[in-house]
DSSP file (Angstrom, degrees, kcal/mol; ACC not computed):
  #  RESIDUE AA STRUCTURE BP1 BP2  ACC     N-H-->O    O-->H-N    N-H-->O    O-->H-N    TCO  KAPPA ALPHA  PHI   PSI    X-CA   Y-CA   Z-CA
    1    1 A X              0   0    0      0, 0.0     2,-0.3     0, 0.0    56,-0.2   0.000 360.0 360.0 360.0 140.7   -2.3  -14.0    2.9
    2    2 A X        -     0   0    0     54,-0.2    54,-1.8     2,-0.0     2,-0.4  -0.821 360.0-153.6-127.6 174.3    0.1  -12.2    1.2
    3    3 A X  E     -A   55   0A   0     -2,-0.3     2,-0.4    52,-0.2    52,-0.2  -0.995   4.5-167.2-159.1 126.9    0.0   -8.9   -1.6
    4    4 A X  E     -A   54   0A   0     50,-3.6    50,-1.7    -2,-0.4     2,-0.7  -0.986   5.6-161.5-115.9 138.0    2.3   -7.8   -4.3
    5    5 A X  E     +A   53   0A   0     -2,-0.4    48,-0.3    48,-0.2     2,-0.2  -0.902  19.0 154.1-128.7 126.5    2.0   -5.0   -5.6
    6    6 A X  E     -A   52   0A   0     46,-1.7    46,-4.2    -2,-0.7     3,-0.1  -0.709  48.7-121.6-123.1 179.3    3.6   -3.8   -9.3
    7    7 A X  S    S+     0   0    0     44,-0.2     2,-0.3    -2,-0.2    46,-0.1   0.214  95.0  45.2-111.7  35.6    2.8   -1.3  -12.0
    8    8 A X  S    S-     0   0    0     44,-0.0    -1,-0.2     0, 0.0    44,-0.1  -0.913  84.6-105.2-103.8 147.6    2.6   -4.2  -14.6
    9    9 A X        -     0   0    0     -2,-0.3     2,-0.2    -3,-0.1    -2,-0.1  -0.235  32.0-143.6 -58.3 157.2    1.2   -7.3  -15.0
   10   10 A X        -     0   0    0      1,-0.1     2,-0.2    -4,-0.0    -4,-0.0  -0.551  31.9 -94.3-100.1-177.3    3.4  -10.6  -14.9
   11   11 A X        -     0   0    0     -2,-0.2     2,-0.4     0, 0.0    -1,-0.1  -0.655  40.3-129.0 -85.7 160.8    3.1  -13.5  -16.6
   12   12 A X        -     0   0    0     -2,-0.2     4,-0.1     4,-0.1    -3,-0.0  -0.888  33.3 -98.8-108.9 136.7    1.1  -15.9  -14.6
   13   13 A X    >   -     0   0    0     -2,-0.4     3,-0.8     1,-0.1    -1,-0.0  -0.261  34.2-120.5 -40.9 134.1    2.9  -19.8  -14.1
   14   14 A X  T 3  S+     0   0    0      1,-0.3    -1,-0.1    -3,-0.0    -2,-0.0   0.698 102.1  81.3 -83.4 -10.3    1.3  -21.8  -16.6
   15   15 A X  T 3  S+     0   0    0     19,-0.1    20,-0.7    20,-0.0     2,-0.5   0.219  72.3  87.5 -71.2  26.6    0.2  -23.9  -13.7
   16   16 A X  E <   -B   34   0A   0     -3,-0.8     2,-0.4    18,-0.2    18,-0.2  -0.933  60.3-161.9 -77.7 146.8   -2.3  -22.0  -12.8
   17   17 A X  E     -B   33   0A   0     16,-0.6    16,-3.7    -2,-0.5     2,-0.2  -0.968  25.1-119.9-124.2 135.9   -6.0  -22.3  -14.3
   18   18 A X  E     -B   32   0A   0     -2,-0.4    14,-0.3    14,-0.3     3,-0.1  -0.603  24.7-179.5 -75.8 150.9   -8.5  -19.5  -14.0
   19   19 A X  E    S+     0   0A   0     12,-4.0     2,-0.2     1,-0.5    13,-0.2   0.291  70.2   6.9-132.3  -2.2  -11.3  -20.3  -12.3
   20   20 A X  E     -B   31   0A   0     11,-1.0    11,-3.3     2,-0.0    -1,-0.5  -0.606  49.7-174.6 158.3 131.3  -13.0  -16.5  -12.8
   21   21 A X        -     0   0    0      9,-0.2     2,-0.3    -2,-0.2     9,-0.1  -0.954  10.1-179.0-142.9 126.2  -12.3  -13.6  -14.5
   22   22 A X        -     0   0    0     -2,-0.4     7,-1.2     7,-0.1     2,-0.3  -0.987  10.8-158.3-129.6 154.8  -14.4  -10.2  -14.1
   23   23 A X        +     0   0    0     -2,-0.3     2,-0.2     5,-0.2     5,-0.2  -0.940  19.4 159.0-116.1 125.3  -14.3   -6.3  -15.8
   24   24 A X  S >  S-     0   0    0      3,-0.4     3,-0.6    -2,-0.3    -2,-0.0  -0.740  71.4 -21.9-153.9 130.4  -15.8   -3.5  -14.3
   25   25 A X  T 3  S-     0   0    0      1,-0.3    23,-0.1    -2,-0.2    22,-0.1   0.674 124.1 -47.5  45.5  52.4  -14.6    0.0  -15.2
   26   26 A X  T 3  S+     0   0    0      1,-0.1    21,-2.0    21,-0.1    -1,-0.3   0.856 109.8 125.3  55.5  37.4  -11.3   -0.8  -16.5
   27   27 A X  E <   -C   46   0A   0     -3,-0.6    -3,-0.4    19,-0.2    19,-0.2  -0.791  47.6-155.6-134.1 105.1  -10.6   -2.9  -13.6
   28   28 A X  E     -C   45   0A   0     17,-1.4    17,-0.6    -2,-0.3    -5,-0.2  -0.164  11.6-174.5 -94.9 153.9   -9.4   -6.7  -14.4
   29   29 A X        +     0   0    0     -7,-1.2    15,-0.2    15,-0.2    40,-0.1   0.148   8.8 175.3-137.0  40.2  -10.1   -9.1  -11.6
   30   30 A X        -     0   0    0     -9,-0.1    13,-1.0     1,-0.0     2,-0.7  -0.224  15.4-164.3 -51.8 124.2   -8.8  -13.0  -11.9
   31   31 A X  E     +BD  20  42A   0    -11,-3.3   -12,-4.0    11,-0.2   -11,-1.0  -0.945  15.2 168.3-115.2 141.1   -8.6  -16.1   -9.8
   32   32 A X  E     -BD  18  41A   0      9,-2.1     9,-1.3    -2,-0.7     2,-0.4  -0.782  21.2-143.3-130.3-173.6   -6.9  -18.5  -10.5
   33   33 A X  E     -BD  17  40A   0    -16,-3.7   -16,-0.6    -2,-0.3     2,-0.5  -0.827  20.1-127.7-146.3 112.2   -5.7  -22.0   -8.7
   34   34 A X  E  >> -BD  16  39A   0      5,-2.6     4,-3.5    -2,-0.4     5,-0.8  -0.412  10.0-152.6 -63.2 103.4   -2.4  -23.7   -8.9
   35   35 A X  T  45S+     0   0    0    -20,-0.7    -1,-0.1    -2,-0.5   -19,-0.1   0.909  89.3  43.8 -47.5 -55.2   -2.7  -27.4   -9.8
   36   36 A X  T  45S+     0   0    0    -21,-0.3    -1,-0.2     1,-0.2   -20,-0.1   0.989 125.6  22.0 -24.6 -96.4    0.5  -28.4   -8.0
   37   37 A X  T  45S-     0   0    0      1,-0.1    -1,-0.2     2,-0.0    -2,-0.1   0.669  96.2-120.3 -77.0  -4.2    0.5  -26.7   -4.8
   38   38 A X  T  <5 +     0   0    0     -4,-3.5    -3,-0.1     1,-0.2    -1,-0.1   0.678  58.2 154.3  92.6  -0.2   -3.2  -26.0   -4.3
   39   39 A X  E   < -D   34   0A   0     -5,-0.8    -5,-2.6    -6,-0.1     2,-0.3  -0.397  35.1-149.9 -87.3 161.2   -2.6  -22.3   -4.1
   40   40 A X  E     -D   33   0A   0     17,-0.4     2,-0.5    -7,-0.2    -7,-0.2  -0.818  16.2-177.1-123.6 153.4   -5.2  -19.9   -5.0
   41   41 A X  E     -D   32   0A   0     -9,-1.3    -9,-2.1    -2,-0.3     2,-0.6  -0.882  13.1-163.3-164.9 104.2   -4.1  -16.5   -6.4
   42   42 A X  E     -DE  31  55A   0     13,-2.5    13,-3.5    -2,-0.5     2,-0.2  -0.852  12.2-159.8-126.6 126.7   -6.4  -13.5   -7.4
   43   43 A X  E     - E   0  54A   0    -13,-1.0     2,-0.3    -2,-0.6    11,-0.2  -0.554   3.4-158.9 -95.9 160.1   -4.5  -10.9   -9.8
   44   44 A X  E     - E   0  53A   0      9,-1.9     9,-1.4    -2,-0.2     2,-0.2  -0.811   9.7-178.3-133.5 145.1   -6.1   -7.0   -9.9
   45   45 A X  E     -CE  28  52A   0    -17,-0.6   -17,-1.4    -2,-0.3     2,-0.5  -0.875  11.4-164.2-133.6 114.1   -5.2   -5.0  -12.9
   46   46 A X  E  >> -CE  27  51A   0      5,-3.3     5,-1.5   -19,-0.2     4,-0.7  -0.950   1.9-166.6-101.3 149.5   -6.6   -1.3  -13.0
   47   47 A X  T >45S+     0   0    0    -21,-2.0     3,-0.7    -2,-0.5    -1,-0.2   0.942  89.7  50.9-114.8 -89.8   -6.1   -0.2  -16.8
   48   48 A X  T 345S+     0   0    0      1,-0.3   -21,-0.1   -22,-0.2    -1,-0.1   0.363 115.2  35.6 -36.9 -32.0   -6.9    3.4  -15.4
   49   49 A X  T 345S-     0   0    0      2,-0.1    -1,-0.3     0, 0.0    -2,-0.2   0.692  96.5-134.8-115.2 -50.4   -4.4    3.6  -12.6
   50   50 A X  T <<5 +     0   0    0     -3,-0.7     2,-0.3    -4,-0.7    -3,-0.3   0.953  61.4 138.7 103.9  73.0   -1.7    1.5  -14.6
   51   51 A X  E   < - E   0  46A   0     -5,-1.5    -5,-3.3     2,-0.0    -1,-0.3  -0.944  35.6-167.4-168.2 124.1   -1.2   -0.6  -10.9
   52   52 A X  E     +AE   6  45A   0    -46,-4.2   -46,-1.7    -2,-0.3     2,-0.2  -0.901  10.9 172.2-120.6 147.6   -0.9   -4.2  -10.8
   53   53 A X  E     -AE   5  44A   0     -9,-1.4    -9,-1.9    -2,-0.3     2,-0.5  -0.982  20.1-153.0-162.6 146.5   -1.2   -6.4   -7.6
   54   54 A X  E     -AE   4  43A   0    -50,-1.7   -50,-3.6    -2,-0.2     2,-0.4  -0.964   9.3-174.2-118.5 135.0   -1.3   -9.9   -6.5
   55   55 A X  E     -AE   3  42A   0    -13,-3.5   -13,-2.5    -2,-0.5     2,-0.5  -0.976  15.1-156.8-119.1 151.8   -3.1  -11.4   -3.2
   56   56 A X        -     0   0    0    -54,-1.8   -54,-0.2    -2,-0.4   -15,-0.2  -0.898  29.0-177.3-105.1  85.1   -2.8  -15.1   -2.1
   57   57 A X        -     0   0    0     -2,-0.5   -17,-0.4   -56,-0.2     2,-0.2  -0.456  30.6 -93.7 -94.5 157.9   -6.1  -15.1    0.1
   58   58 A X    >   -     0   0    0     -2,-0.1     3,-2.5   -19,-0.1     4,-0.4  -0.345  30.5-119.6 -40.4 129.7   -7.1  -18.4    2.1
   59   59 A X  G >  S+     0   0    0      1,-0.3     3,-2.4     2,-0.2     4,-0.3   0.948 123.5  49.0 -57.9 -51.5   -9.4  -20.8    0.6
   60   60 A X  G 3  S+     0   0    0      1,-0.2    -1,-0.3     2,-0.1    -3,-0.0   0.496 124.5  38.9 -93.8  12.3  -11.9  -20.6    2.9
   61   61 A X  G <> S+     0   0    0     -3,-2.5     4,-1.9     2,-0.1    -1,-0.2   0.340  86.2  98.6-118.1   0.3  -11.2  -16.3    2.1
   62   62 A X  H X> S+     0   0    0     -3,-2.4     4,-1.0    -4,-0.4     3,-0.6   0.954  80.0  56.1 -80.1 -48.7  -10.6  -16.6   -1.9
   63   63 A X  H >> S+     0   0    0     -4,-0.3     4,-1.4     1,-0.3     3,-1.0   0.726 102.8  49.9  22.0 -98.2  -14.1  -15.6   -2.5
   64   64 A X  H 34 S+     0   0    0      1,-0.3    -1,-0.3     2,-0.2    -2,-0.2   0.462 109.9  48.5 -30.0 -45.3  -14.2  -12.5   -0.8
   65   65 A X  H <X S+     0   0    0     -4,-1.9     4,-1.1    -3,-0.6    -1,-0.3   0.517 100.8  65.3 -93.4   9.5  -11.4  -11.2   -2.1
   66   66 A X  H << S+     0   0    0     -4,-1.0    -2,-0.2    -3,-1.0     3,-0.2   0.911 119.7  26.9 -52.4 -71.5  -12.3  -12.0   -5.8
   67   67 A X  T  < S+     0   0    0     -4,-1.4    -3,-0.2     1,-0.2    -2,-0.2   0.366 130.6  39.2 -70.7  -7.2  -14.9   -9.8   -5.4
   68   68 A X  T  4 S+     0   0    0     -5,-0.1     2,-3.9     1,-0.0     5,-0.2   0.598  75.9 159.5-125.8 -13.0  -13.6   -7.4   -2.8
   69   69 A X     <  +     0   0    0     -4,-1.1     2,-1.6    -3,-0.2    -4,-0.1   0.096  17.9 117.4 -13.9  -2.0  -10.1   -7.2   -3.8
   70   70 A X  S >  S-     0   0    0     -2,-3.9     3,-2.1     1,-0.2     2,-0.8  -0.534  74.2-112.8-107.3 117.3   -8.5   -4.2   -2.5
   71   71 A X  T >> S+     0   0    0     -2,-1.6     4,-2.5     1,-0.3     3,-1.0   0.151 112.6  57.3  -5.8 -55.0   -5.7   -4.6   -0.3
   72   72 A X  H 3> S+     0   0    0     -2,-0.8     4,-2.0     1,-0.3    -1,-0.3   0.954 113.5  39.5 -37.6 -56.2   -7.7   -3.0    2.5
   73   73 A X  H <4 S+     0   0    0     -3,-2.1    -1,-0.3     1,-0.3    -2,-0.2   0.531 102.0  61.1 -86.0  -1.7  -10.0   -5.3    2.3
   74   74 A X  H <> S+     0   0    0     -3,-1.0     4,-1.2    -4,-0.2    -1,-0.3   0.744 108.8  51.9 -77.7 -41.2   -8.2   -8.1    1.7
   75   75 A X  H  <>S+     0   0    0     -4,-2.5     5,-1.9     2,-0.2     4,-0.5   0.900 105.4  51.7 -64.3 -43.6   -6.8   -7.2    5.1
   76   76 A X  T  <5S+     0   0    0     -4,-2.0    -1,-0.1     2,-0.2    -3,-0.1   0.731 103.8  65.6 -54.1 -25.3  -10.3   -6.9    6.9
   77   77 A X  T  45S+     0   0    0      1,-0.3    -1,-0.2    -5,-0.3    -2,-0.2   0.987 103.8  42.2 -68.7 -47.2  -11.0  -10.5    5.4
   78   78 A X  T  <5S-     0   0    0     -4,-1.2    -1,-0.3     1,-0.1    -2,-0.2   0.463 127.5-101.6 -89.9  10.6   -8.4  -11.9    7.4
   79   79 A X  T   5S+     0   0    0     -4,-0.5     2,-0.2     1,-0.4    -3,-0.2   0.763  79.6 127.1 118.4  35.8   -9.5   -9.9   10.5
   80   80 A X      < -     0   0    0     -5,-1.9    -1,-0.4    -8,-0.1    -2,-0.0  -0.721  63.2 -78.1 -91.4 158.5   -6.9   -7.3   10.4
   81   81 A X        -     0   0    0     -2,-0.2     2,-0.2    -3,-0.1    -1,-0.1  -0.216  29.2-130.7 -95.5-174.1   -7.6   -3.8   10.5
   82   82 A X        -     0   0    0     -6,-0.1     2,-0.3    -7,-0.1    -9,-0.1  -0.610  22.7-130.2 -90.3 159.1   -8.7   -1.4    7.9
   83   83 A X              0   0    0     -2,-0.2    -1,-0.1     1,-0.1   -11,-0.0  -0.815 360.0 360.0 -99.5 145.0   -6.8    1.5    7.7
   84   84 A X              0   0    0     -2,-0.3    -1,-0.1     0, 0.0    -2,-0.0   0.581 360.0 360.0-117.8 360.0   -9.2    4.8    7.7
């Protein structure tokens, strides 16, 4: 899995298709999936914070960090530790 992290969004390859998109408190959540290469890609935007970040989670992990998305926990998913 890998994480980038910027203070704006990028433009996303238009080979990717979103597959789910959520809002909650000025915090943008997207996955999307790359026809081509298979790759799965969930972007974070916080509107509040200004902080843009991309993770490239595992399929059998993409899930889980759709919904769990922040770099901590994106790390716990793949069985690393959390930082406290």
């Amino acid at each position: 899995m890998t994480t980038h992290a910027q203070k704006k969004p990028t433009d996303i390859d238009t080979q990717f298709r979103e597959l789910a998109h959520r809002s909650n408190n000025g915090v943008n959540v997207t996955l999307s999936w790359h026809a081509e290469t298979d790759e799965l890609l969930v972007c974070v935007y916080d509107e509040r914070r200004d902080v843009y970040f991309e993770i490239h989670p595992e399929r059998e992990f993409a899930l889980d960090v759709y919904y769990h998305p922040t770099p901590t926990s994106a790390m716990a998913t793949t069985g690393l530790p959390r930082r406290q």
